[in-house]
DOVOLO-982186 format. One record per residue: residue in one letter; x, y, z of N, C-alpha, C, O in turn. Coordinates in steps of 0.2 Angstrom, whole numbers, plus 5000, padded with zeros to 4 digits. Layout:
N
AXYZXYZXYZXYZ ...
! end
This chain:
73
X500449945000500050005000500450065000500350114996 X501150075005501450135005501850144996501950194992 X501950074995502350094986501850134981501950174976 X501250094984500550134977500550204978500650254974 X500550224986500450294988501050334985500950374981 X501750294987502350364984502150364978502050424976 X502150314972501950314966501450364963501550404958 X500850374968500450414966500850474967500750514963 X501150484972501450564974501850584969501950644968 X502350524966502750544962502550574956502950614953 X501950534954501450554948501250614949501250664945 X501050624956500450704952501050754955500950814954 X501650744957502250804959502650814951502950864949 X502550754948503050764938502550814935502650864932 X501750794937501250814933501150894934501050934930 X501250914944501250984944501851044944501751104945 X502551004943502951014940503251024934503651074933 X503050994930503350964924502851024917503051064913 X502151014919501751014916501551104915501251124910 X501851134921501651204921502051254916501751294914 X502851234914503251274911503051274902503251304898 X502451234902502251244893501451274893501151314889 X501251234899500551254899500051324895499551314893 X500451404895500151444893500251444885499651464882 X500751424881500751414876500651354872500751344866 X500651314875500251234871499551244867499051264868 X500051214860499551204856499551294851499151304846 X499951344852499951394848500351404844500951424845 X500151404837500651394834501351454835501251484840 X501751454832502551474833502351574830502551624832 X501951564825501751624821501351664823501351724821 X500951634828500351674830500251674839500351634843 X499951724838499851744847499051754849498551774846 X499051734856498151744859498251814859498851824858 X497951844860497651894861496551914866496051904864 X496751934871495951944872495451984868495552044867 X494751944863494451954861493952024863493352014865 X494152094864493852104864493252124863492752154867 X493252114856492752144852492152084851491652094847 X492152024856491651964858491351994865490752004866 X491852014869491652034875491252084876490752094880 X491352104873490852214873490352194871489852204874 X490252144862489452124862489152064867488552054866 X489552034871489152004875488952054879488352044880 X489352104884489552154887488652184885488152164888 X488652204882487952244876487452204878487052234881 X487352134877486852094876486552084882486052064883 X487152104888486852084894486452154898485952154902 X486852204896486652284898485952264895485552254900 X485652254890485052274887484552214889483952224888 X484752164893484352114896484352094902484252044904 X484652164907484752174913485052084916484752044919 X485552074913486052014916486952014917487452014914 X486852004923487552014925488051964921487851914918 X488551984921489151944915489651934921489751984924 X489951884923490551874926491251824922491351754921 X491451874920491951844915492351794920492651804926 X492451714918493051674922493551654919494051654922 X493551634911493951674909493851714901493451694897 X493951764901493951804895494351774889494851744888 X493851794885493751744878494551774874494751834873 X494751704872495551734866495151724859494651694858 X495751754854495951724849496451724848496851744853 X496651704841497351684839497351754833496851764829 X497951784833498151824829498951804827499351784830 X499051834818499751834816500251884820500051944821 X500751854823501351894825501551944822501851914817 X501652004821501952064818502652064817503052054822 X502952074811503652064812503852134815503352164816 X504352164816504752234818504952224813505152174810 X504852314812505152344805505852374807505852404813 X506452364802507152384806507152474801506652484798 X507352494802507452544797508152594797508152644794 
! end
């Protein structure tokens, strides 16, 4: 019983280690960036003023935008 338990601790200590250092950008490509959607939020933002309903953002909605190259000059 105590080998299953360290086993598990060893498991979820890789997983809450391991796993945090890529977490914010997994999965985006190399070219492109999130960004917060404004412009979804404001017409929900809208939708909700005119239907007297509270909004609580938990998380606020992305997209995916092309990365801007720097202009050298």
């Amino acid at each position: 019983m105590k080998k299953v338990l360290s086993l598990l601790a060893a498991a979820a200590a890789t997983l809450l280690l391991g796993g945090c250092a890529t977490a914010p950008t997994f999965g985006i490509p190399d070219d492109q960036v999130e960004i917060v959607d404004t412009q979804k939020m404001q017409l929900v933002e809208d939708w909700a003023r005119r239907s007297n309903v509270t909004v609580i953002w938990y998380r606020k909605p992305t997209r995916l935008v092309p990365k801007t190259t720097p202009v050298s000059s």
